[in-house]
C-alpha positions as CSV (number, residue, x, y, z in Angstrom):
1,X,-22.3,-3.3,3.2
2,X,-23.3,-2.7,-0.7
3,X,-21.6,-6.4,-1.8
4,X,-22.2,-8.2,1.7
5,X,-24.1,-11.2,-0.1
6,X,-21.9,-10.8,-3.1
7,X,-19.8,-14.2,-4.2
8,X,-17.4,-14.0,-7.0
9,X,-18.1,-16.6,-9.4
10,X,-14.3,-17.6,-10.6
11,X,-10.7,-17.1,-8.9
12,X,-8.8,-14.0,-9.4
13,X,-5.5,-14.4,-11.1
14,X,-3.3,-14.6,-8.5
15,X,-5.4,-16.9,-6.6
16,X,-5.6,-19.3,-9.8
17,X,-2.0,-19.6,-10.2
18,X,-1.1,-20.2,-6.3
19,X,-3.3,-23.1,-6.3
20,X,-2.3,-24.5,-9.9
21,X,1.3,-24.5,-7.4
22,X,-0.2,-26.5,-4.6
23,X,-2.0,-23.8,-2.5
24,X,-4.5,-24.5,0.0
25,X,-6.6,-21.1,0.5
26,X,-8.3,-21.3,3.9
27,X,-9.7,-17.9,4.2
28,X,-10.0,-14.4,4.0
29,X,-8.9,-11.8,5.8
30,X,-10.6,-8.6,7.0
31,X,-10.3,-5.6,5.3
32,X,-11.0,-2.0,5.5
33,X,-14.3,-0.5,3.6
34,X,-13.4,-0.9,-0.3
35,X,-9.9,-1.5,0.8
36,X,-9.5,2.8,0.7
37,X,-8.2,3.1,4.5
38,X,-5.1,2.4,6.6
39,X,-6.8,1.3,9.7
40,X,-8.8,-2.5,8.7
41,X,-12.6,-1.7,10.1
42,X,-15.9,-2.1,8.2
43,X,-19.4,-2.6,9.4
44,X,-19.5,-6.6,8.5
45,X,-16.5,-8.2,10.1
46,X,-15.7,-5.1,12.6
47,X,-12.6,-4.3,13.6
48,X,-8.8,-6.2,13.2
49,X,-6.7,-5.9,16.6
50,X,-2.8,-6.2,16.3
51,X,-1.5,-9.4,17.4
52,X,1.0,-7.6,19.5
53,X,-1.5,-5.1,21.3
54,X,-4.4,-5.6,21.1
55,X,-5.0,-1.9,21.7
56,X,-2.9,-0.8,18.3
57,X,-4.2,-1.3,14.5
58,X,-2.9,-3.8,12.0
59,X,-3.1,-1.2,8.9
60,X,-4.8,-1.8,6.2
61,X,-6.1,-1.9,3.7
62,X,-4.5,-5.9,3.6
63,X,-4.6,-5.5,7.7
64,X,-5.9,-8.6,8.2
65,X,-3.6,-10.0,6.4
66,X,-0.9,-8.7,8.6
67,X,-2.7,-9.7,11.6
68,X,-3.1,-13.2,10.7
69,X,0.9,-13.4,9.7
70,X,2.0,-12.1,12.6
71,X,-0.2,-14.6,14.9
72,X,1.3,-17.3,12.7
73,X,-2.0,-18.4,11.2
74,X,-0.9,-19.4,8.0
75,X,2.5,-20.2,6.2
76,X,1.6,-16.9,3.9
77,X,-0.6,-14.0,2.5
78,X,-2.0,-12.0,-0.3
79,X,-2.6,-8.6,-0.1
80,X,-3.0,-5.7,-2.2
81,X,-1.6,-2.4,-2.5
82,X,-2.8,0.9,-4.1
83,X,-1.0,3.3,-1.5
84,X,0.6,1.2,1.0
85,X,-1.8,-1.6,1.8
86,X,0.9,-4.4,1.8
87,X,3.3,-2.4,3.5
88,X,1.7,-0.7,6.1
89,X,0.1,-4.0,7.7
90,X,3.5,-5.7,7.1
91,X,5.3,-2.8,9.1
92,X,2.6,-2.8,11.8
93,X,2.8,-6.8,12.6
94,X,6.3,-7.5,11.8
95,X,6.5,-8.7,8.8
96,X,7.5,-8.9,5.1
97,X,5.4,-7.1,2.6
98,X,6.2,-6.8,-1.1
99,X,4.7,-4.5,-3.9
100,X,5.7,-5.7,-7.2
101,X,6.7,-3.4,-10.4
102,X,3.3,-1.8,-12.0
103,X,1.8,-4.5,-14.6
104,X,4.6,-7.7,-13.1
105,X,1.4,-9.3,-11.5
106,X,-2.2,-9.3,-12.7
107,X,-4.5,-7.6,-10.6
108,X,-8.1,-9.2,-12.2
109,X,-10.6,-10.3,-10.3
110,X,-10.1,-7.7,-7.6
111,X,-13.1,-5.0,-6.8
112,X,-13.0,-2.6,-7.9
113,X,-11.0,-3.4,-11.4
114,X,-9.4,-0.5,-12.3
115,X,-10.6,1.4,-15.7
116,X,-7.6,2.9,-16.9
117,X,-3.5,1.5,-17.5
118,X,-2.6,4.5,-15.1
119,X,-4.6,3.6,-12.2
120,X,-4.3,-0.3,-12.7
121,X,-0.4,0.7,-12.7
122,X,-1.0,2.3,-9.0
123,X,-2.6,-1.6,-8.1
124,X,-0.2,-3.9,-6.9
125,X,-1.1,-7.5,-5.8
126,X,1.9,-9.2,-3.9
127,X,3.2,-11.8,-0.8
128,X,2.8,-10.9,2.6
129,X,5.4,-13.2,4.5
130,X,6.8,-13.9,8.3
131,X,10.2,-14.8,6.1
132,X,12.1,-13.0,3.9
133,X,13.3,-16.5,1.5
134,X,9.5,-16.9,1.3
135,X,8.8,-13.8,-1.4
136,X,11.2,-15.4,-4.3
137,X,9.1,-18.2,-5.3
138,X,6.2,-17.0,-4.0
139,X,6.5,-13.8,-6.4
140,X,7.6,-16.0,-9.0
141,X,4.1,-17.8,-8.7
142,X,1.9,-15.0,-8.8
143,X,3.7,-13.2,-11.5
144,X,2.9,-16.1,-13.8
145,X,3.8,-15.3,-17.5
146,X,5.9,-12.3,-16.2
147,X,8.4,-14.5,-14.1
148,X,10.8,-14.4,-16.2
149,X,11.2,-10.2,-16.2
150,X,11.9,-10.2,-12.7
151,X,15.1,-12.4,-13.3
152,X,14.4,-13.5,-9.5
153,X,17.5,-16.2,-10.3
154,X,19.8,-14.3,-11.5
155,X,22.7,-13.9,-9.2
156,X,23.3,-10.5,-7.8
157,X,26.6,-9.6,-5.8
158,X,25.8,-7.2,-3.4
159,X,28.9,-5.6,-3.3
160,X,28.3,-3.7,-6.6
161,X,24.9,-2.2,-5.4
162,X,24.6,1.7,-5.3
163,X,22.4,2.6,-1.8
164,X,20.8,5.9,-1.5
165,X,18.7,6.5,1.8
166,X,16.3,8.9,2.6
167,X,15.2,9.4,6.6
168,X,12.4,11.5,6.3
169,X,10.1,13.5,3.3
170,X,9.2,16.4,5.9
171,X,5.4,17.1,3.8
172,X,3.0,19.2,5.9
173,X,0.4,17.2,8.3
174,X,3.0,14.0,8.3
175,X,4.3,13.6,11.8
176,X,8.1,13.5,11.7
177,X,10.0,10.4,11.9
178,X,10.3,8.2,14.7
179,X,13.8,8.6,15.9
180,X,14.0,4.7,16.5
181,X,12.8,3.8,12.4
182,X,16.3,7.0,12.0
183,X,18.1,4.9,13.8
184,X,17.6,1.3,12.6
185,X,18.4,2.7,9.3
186,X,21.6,4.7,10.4
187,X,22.6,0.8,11.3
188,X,21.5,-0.5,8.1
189,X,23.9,1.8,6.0
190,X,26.4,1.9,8.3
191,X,26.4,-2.4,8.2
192,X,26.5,-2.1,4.6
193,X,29.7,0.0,4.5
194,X,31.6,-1.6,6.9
195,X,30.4,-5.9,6.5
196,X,30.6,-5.1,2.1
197,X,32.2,-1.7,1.3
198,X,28.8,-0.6,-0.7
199,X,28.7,3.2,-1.1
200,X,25.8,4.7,0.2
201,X,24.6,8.2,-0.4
202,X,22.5,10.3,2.0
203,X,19.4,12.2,-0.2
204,X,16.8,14.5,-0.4
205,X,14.7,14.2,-2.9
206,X,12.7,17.5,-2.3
207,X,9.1,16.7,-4.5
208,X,8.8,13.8,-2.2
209,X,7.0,17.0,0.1
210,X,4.7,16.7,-2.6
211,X,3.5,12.7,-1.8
212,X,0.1,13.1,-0.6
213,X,-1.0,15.9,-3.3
214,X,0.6,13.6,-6.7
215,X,-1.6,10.1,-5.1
216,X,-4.5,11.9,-4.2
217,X,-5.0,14.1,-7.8
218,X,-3.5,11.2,-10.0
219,X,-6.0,8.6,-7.8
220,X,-9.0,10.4,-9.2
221,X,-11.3,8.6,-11.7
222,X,-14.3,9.5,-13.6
223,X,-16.2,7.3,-11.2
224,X,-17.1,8.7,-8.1
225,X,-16.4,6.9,-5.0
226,X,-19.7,7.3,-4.0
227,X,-21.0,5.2,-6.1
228,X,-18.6,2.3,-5.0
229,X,-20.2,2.6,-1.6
230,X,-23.5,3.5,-2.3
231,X,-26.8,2.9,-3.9
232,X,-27.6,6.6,-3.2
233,X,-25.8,9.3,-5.1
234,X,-25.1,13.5,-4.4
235,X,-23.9,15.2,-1.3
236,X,-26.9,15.1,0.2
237,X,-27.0,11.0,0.5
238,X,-23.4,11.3,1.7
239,X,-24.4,14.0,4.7
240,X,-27.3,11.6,5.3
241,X,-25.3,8.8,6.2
242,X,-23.3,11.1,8.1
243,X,-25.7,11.5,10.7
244,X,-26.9,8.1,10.4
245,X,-23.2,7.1,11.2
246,X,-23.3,9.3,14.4
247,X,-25.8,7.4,16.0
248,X,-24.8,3.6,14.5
249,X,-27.0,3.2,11.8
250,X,-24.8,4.1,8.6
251,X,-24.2,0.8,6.6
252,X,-20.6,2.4,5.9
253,X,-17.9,4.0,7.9
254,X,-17.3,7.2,8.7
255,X,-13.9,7.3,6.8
256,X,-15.5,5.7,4.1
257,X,-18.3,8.5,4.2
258,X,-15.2,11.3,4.1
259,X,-13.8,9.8,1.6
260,X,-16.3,9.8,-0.8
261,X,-16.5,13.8,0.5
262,X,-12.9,14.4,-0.6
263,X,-13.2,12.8,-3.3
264,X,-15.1,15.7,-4.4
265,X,-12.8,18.3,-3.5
266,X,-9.3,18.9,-5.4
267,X,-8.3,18.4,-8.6
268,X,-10.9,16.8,-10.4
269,X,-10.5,14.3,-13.0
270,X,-9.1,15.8,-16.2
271,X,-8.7,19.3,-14.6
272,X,-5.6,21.4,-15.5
273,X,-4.4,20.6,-11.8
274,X,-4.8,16.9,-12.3
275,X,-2.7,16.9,-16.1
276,X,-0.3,19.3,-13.9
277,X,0.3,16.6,-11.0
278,X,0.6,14.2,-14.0
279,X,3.6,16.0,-14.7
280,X,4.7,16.3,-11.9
281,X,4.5,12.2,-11.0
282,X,6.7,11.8,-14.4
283,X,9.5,14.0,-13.4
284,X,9.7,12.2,-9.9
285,X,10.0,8.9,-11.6
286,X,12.6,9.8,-14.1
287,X,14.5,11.6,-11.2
288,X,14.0,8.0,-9.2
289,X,14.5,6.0,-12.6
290,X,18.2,7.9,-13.5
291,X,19.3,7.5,-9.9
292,X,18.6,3.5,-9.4
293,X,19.7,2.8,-13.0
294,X,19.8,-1.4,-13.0
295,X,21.7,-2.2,-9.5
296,X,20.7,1.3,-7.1
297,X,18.3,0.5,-3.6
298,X,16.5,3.5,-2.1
299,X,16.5,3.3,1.4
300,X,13.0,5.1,2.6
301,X,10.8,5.2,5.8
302,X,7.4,2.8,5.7
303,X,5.7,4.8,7.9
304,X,6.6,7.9,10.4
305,X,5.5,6.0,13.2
306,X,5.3,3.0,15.0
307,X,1.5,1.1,14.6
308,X,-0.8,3.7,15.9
309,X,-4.0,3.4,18.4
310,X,-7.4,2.6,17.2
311,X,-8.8,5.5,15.3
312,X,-5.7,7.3,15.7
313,X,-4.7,7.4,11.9
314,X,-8.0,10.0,11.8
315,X,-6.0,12.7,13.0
316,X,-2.5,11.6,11.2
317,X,-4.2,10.3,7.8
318,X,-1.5,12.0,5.4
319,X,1.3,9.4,7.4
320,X,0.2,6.9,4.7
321,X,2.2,9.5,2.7
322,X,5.6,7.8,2.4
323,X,3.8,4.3,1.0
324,X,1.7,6.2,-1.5
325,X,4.2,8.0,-3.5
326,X,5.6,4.4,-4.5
327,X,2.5,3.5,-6.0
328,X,2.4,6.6,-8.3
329,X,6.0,5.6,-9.5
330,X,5.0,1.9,-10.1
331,X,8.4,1.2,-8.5
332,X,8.7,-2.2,-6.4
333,X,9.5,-2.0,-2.7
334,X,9.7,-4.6,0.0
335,X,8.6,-3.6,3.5
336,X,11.4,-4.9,5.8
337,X,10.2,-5.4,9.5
């Protein structure tokens, strides 16, 4: 509620270059509060329902987004993605979701901007599509000056690619993996042997346990998140809109309230535990960095589960855990309905 009557005076980036293309915008979508939860509720616009049940959320923090694609109401999206905010809404409504490589596509004139490379690394602004031939150009676009990196023309013959798959990270508080999302990858691999001959390679990559602990330590900032959300500041305003929430008359969420609570706990900013998950984040991307080389795919889970009930992820909220890691490795990934 803090930027309700807020109105951006220019185009972000992305935005500016879609429509230098020929893009009509015709609106925004709903989002959860400061785009910091996986289920897409705030006290403004209330709450997104998933297209296909209307009892199930759309993720978030891009939820709308997702919602919106799936329903078919326009011919594509935008969405953002700091630990799975692209993917998780793809995943949940069916559709295509891309995070692009750290720094490949500008993230300015999003709130909040990012202060620091690492963090803004984390950020990824990408397409959310019903059709898979619809990222290309449309990541071309938004990448402006940095299309040419991505050498999106360049032929590649699939029959040289290196596949290694991973079916589950088993990390503590993550439910286990649906045994449908096991199988529909067991198929995937086991097409790609047979229909091209590509080697694939069963993995596991044991600090991936470690997910949830690397993004939240390596998330923290010298800004609280308090002060994103608040005019107040101190546990005591934070407690206070606690039991204001309880009886409807908090101008932010409850999972925005706990948030700003956590953000207070664990490794702080600068700590010795935050430089050692700093360390740890490195090794896991040179581990991922020698295995993919220039033609390897990793093969991983979106989510444990299908899209959950409403308010469901509040009891499950480390199942964002297998989107999240990504983002600390400022790796590209495509969510593949």
């Amino acid at each position: 509620m803090l930027r309700k009557d807020v109105v951006a005076d220019q185009d972000a980036d992305v935005i500016r270059l879609l429509q230098e293309k020929g893009a009509i915008i015709i609106g925004l979508t709903n989002v959860s509060e400061l785009c910091m939860w996986w289920e897409s509720h705030n006290h403004i616009h209330g709450r997104s329902n998933n297209p296909y049940n209307t009892t199930r959320i759309v993720g978030g923090s891009s939820g709308g987004e997702g919602a919106v694609q799936a329903a078919a109401g326009s011919i594509f999206g935008v969405g953002s993605d700091m630990g799975g905010s692209i993917r998780i809404p793809a995943f949940f409504n069916g559709i295509f979701g891309h995070k692009p490589s750290k720094f490949m596509i500008s993230n300015e004139g999003q709130y909040p901007m990012e202060d620091s490379d690492l963090l803004n690394s984390f950020l990824g602004t990408g397409p959310m599509t019903r059709h898979a031939v619809d990222l290309k150009p449309l990541l071309s676009i938004m990448a402006g000056e940095n299309s040419p990196k991505l050498k999106l023309d360049q032929p590649v013959d699939i029959t040289k690619l290196k596949i290694y798959y991973q079916l589950s990270n088993d990390a503590p508080l993550t439910d286990p993996v649906d045994p449908d999302i096991k199988m529909v990858m067991r198929r995937v691999v086991e097409y790609l042997k047979l229909q091209y001959s590509i080697k694939t390679e069963v993995i596991k990559i044991q600090l991936l346990k470690k997910s949830m602990p690397i993004w939240m330590a390596t998330m923290k900032e010298e800004t609280r998140f308090q002060s994103l959300i608040m005019k107040k500041t101190g546990v005591g305003a934070v407690l206070t809109e606690l039991v204001k929430n309880a009886i409807g008359c908090s101008d932010n969420t409850l999972i925005g309230l706990l948030t700003a609570i956590s953000d207070r706990t664990k490794a702080q900013f600068g700590s010795e535990k935050y430089k050692y998950y700093l360390k740890v984040r490195d090794h896991l991307e040179k581990i991922f960095t020698d295995m993919l080389g220039e033609n390897g795919v990793f093969l991983y889970p979106t989510h444990p589960t299908p899209a959950p009930y409403h308010n469901e992820p509040l009891l499950k909220a480390f199942n964002f855990s297998y989107t999240a890691i990504i983002n600390c490795l400022g790796l590209p990934i495509t969510t593949v309905p």
